[in-house]
N, C-alpha and C positions, 0 to 999 in steps of 0.2 A: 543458695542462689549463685548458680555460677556463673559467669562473663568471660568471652571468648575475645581474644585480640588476634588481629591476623601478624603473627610473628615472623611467617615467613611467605608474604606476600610477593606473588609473580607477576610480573611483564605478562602482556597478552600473549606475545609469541612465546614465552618461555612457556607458561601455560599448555598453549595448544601442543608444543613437542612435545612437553613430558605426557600428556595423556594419549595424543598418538598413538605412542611407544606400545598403549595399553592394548591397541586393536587393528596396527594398521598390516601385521602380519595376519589379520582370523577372516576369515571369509563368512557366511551361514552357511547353511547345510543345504546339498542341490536338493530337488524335487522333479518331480513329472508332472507335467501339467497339458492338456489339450491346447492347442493352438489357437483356439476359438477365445480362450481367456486370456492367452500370453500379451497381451498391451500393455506396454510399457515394463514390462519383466526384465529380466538382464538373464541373460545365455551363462550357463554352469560350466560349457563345454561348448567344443565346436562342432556346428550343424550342416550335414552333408545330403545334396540332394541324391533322393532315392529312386527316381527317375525323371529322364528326360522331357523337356518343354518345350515346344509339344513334341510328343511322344509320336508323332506322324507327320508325314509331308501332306502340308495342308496349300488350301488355296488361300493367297493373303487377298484375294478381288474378285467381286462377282464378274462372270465371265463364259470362257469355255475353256476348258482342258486340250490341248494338243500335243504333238509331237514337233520338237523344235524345229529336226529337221527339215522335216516335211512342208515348214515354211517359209524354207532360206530362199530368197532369188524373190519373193512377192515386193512389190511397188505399187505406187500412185497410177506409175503407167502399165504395170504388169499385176496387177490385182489378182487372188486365187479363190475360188471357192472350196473350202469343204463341205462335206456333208455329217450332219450329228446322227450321232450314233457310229461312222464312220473314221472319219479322222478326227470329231472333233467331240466334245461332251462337256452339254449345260454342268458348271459347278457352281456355288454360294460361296460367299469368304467364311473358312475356316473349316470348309468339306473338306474329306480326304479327299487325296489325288489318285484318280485308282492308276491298277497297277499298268506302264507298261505308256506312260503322259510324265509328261519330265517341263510344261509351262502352262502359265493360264493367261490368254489375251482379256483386259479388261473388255467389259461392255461395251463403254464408249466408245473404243476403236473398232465394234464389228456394223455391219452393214447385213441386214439380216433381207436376203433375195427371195425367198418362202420358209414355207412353216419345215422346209428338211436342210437348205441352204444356206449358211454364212459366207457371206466375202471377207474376207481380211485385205488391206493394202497396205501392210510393215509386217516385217517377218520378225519372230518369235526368237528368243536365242533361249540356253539351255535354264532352269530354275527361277526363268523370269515370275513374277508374280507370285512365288512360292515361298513358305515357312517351312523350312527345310525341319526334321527332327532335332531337336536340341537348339535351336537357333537363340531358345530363350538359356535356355538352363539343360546342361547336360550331366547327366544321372554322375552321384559322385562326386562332383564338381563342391568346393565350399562355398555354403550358402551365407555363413554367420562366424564369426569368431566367437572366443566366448571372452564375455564380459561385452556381449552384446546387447543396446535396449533396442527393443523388439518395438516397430513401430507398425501402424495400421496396413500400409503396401508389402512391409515383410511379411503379415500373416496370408497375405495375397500369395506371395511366393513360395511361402511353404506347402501349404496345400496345393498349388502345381505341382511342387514339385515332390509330393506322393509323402511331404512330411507333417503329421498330423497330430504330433505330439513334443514335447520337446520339453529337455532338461534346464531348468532356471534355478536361480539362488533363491532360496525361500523368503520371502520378504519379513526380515526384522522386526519383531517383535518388541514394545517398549513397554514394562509397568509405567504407570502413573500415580504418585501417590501424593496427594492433595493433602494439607496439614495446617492446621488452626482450628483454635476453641471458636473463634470468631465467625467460621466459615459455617454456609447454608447451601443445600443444593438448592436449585432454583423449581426443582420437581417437589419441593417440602414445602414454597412460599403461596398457600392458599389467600394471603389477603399483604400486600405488600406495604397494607399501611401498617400492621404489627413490626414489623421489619427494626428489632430495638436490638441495638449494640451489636448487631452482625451484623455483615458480608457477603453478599449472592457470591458463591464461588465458580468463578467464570479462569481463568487461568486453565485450570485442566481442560477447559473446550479450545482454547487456543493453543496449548501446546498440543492436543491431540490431531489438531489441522494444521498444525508445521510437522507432526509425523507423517499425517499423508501425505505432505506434499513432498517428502523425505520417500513414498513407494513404501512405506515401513507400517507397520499395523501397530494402532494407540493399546494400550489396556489399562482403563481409570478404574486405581481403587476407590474404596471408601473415604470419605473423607474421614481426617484421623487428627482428632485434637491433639492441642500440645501438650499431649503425657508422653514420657519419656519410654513408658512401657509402650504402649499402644504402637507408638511410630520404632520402636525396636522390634514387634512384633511382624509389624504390616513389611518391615523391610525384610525379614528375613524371609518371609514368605514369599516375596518377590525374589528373594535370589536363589529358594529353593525351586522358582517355577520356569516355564522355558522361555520368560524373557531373557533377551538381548541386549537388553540397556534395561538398567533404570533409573527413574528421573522420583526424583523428592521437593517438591516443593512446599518451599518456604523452612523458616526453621533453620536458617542457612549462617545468618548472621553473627551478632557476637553478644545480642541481649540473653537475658537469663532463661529463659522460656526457649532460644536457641539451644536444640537437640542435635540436628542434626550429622554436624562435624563427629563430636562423640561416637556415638551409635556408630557412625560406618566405622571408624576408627575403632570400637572395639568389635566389628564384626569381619571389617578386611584392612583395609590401606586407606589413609589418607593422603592424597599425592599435593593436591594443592588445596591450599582453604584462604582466599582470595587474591583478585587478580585485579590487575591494577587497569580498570576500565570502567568509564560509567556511561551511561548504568550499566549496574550486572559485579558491579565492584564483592560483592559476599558468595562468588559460587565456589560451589566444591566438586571438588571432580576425584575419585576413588576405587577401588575396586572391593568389591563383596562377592566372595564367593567364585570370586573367578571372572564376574559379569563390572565392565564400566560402568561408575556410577556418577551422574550428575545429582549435585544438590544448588538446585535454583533459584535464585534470589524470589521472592511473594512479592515485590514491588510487579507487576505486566510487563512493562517497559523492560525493566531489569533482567525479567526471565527469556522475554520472546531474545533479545540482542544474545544472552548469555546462551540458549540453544542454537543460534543461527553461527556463533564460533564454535563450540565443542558438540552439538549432539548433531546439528546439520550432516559434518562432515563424515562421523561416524556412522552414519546409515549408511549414508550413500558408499563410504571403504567397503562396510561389508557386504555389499552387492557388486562390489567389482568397479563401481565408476564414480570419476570424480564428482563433487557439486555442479549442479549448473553455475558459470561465469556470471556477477553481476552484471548487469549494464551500469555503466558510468555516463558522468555529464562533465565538461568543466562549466562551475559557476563562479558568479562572485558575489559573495554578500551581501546582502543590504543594510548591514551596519558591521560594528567590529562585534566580535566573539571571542570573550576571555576565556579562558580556561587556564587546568591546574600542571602544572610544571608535574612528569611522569605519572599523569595519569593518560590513557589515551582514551577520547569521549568519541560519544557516537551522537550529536547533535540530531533533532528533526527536525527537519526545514521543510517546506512550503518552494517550489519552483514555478519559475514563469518565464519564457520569452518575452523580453521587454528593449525592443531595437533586434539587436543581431545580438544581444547576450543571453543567458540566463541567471537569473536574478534567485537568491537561494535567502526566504526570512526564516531564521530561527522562531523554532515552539518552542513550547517550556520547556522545560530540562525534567520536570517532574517524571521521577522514576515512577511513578502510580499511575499514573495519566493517558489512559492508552489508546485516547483522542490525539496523542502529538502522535501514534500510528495512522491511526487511520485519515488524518489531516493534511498528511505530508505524502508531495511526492518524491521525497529523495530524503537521505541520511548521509551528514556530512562530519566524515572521518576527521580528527583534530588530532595528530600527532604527540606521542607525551614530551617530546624534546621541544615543545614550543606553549606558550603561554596566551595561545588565543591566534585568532586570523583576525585578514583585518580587510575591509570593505573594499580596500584595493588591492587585495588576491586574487589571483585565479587558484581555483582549490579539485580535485577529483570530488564527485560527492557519487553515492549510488543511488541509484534510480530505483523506486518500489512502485511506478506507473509507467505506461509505455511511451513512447517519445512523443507520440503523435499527442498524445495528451496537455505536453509542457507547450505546443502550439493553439492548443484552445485554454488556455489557462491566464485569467483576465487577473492580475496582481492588484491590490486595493490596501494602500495603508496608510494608516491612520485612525481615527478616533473609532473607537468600538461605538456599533450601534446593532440591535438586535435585526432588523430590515435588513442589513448585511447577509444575513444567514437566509434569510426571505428570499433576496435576488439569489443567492447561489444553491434554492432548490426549484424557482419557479423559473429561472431560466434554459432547466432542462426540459422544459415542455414542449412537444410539439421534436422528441428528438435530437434538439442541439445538445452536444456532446462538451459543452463548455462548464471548465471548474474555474470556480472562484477562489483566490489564494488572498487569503488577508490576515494583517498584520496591524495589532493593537498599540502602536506606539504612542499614541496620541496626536490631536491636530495636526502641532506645531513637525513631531517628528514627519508626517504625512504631508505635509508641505515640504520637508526638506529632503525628501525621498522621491518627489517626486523632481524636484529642482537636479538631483542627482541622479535623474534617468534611470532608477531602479524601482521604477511601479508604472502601471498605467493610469490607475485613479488614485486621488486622495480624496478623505472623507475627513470631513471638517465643521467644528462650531466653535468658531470664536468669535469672540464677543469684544468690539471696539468699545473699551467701558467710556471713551470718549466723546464718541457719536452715537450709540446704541446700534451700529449696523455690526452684521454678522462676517465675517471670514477678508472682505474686501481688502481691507486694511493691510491684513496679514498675507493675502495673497501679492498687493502690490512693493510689500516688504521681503519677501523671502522668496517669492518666486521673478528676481528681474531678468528681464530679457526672453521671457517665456511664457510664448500667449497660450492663455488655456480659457475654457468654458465651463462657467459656471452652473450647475444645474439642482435645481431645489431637490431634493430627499425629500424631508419628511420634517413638521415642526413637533416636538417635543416635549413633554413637564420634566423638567429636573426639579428636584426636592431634596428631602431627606429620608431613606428608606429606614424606616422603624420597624422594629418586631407587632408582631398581631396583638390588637386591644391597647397597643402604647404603654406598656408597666411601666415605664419612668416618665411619663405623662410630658412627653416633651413637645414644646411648642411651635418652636423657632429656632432658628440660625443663633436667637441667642442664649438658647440653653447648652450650646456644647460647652460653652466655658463651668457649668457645673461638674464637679468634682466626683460626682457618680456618673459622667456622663464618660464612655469610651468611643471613641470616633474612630470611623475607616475614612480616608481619604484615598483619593485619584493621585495618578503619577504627575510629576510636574509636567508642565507643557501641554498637558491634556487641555480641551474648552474645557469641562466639567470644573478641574483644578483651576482654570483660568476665571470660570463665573465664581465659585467658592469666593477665593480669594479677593474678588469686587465688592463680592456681597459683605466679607467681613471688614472689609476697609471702609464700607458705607456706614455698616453701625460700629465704627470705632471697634473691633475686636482686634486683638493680637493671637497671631494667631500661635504663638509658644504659651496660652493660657489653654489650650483646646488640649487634652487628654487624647492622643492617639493622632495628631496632624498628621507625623512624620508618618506612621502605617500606610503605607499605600498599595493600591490594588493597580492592576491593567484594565480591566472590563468593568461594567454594572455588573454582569454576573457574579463576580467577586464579589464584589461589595455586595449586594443580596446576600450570598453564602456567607460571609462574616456575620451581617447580622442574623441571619437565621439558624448560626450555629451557635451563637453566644460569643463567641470571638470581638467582636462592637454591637456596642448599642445605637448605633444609627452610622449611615454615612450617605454622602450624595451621590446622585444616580437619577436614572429616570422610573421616571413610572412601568415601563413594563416591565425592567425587571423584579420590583415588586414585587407585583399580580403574578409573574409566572411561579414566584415563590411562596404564594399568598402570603404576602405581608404588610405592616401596615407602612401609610405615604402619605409627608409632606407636600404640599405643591406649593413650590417658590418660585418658579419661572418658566416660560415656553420660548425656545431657543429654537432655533435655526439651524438644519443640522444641511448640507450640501455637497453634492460630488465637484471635483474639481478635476477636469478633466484636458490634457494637453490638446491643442484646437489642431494639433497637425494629427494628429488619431484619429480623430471623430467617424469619418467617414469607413473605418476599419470594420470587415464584420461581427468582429466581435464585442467592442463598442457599440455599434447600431443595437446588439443584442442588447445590452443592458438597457441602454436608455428605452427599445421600445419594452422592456419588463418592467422595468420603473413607471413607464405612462401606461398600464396594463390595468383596466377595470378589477380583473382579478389579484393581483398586487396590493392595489389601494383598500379593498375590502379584507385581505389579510392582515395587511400590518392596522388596519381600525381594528381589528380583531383584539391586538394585543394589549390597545386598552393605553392610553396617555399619547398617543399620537396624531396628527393631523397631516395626509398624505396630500390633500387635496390639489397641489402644486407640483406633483411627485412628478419628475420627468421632462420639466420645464425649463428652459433656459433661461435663465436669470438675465446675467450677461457675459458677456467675452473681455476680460482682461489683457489687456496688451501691455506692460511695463518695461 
């Protein structure tokens, strides 16, 4: 059983030179290719027009053809007539100009006296109205450098100009080879409730479309367990074929079942075997056979980041042209972000214009999670000579939506509730182009985010265990000086979410102090955390007696997943997330869950947006869909707090 330690771990940048070095003198190999396919191609060579645009002295205006001279000395008060066929001849824009006619008077300017007679009154001077030969493009002349991409109006200009073929770099070719015993292709899963102890293997579809979008052609092997033969074989084949790169994933790391570092290493060069980034911390970068080799982290997250610094850049060298430039934003946090002294992270955040800023909430850090991709509109770079940013930074982050986007993007944080996800796919109805950016910190943190002008809603249930009323309290405690409007959401059952049929046959709130009992718990400052803890102060529990207090999740959906993994045997939550994981439910209380939204906003379009989704017949009939909920209030304004 061997175990790999990374002994001579690199810096990101030290990384990216030393693999450079491996391909930034190689080009591919050129090719001939029609014109008609050349989009987006890159020029091998430089392209010279074959002939002149236009190739004749044409008419630029419908009109008539004349002799310049013949109309010098005409006026307003000395008007001339020609006659056609004579001095003068009907031409269309783009007729030749026959021979021996050197202008053409527009239409407009003629005065037509019979069906053989024109008047002109302004006289004509030499090449007026005319496209002289070449005016566009004259034969010879260079049309393209090379290390050119060839765009839609270039393929225009080629074929004017008589060139209908043309030499490009052959687009990049990558193996792919896919590795684990775990892994299923998704074409093998006939019933996806068998689906035991494997893995739909999706990774090779995602680096195969950051190849295309590299202009480089994917080629996915077989999926190849982890035997040490198999993935030795599958690699040598790939370096004996005429790819151009290739990519190994998974098997990268430093567990026992990690092959991959070996294998290249006894088949060419190990250059680096990891790099001080996360995710993406386990890649290998090497050469076999002559060909760069990436080995990519199996975490998603870890692989997509770990192609986007080393195999990105590499396509695009050997086509001749740089990457495309990110787009950047400056943002600033909405809370602080630690991080580890020389590693350099790649955070995903969630952006929103909120005032004249942009407001940037961290997702999970989870390197598997390939929801903190597609959740997020920007990734924000954390330097390794620093140990975190901090809420009051201006920081660069890259943008992975267009900008217009971070202006329809309505910021909501505070307490998870599943109806979140409801408004930010039924507010795209009807058109509107508005995303929903939300941030699970709980209540308490969702009041205090918005008090600090980094969201535009907060989503809130708490429970004044003093008066029994919901959020009031808390809103006139933590948001002073800052009038906002209250508006009812949705009412709620929290309970305790149990496994299916109940095996530990538990009753109540006061069975978690039983000793077979493992509890998930909510984050502090959550409602959820916040009723918990009422409820165990009512029946005398302590709660350092409860078996898993300290465990805590961010979302219901957590909590479901723990208990339907086996992880706890119960924890609190609401009802739908449950039912969406058929599981079994406590019901201990119907809480108050509310938007809380700044009163100087309201009238914003995109606010109006929510609230009319919220009062939306169809809204209310979804989220009753989900089962523990009560909408029936959904969209209503409660009232307006002024403190």
């Amino acid at each position: 059983m061997k175990r790999h330690v990374y002994l001579s771990m690199k810096s990101l940048a030290e990384a990216r030179d030393i693999f450079s070095k491996v391909w930034k003198d190689k080009r591919g190999l050129p090719e001939e290719i029609n014109v008609e396919d050349a989009l987006g191609r890159v020029t091998s060579e430089p392209v010279f027009a074959r002939i002149s645009s236009p190739s004749y002295h044409s008419a630029a205006m419908d009109g008539i053809a004349v002799r310049a001279e013949e109309t010098y000395g005409t006026s307003e008060k000395s008007p001339r007539s020609l006659r056609i066929g004579e001095s003068a001849i009907w031409i269309n824009t783009g007729q030749a100009l026959p021979a021996g006619y050197n202008a053409v008077i527009m239409i407009e300017k003629l005065h037509q006296q019979d069906h053989e007679t024109i008047e002109i009154r302004s006289p004509a001077y030499p090449w007026q109205n005319i496209r002289k030969v070449g005016e566009d493009i004259v034969a010879t002349q260079l049309l393209y450098p090379q290390n050119h991409r060839i765009r839609s109006y270039d393929m225009g200009a080629l074929i004017s100009s008589g060139v209908f073929s043309i030499r490009v770099w052959k687009r990049p070719r990558v193996a792919i080879i896919p590795t684990g015993t775990e892994l299923v292709h998704y074409r093998d899963m006939n019933d996806l409730n068998q689906l035991k102890n494997q893995v739909i293997e999706s990774n090779s579809i995602i680096i195969s479309a950051l190849v295309r979008e590299s202009h480089a052609i994917p080629v996915v092997y077989d999926i190849v367990p982890d035997v040490e033969k198999d993935i030795r074989d599958s690699l040598i084949n790939a370096a004996g074929s005429d790819a151009d790169l290739i990519i190994i994933n998974a098997g990268s790391s430093a567990g026992s079942k990690d092959y991959t570092a070996d294998i290249i290493r006894e088949n060419g060069e190990v250059l680096v075997h990891g790099v001080s980034m996360m995710p993406g911390k386990p890649t290998i970068l090497g050469i076999v056979n002559g060909k760069p080799t990436i080995g990519l982290p199996g975490y998603t997250v870890s692989a997509v980041l770990s192609f986007e610094q080393f195999a990105k850049p590499l396509l695009f060298g050997l086509q001749g042209i740089p990457p495309p430039r990110s787009k950047t934003i400056t943002v600033r946090p909405s809370r602080d972000i630690p991080s580890k002294l020389g590693i350099e992270e790649f955070i995903r955040v969630n952006i929103g214009k909120v005032g004249d800023r942009a407001i940037a909430t961290p997702l999970a850090r989870a390197s598997g999670s390939i929801t903190t991709l597609t959740r997020a509109e920007g990734i924000l770079p954390i330097p390794p000579d620093v140990e975190g940013v901090s809420q009051n930074d201006d920081i660069e982050a890259k943008l992975i939506v267009d900008d217009e986007e971070l202006l329809n993007t309505v910021v909501i944080i505070g307490s998870h509730d599943i109806t979140i996800d409801i408004i930010a796919d039924e507010i795209r109805h009807g058109g509107r182009n508005i995303r929903i950016s939300s941030g699970n910190v709980g209540s308490l943190g969702g009041l205090i985010a918005l008090k600090k002008g980094v969201c535009h809603i907060s989503g809130a249930h708490l429970l004044d265990t003093a008066s029994g009323e919901y959020n009031i309290s808390y809103i006139k405690r933590y948001l002073r000086g800052l009038k906002v409007s209250v508006f009812h959401l949705v009412m709620r059952d929290q309970g305790l979410i149990i496994p299916r049929n109940n095996p530990k046959n538990i009753k109540g709130i006061n069975d978690l102090t039983r000793g077979d009992i493992n509890f998930v718990n909510r984050q502090a400052g959550s409602g959820t955390r916040i009723l918990l803890d009422y409820l165990l102060d009512r029946s005398g529990i302590n709660p350092d007696s409860i078996t898993g207090y300290n465990h805590e999740e961010f979302t219901h959906m957590a909590v479901a997943v723990d208990v339907l993994s086996g992880a706890a045997d119960c924890g609190m939550g609401i009802f739908a997330a449950a039912k969406a994981l058929d599981l079994g439910f406590i019901p201990i209380d119907r809480e108050q869950y509310d938007l809380i939204i700044p009163s100087s906003i309201l009238e914003t379009p995109n606010i109006q947006a929510i609230l009319d989704t919220i009062d939306s017949h169809i809204f209310r009939e979804r989220v009753n869909a989900l089962g523990g909920y009560d909408p029936s209030k959904s969209g209503q304004l409660w009232m307006e707090v002024d403190s």
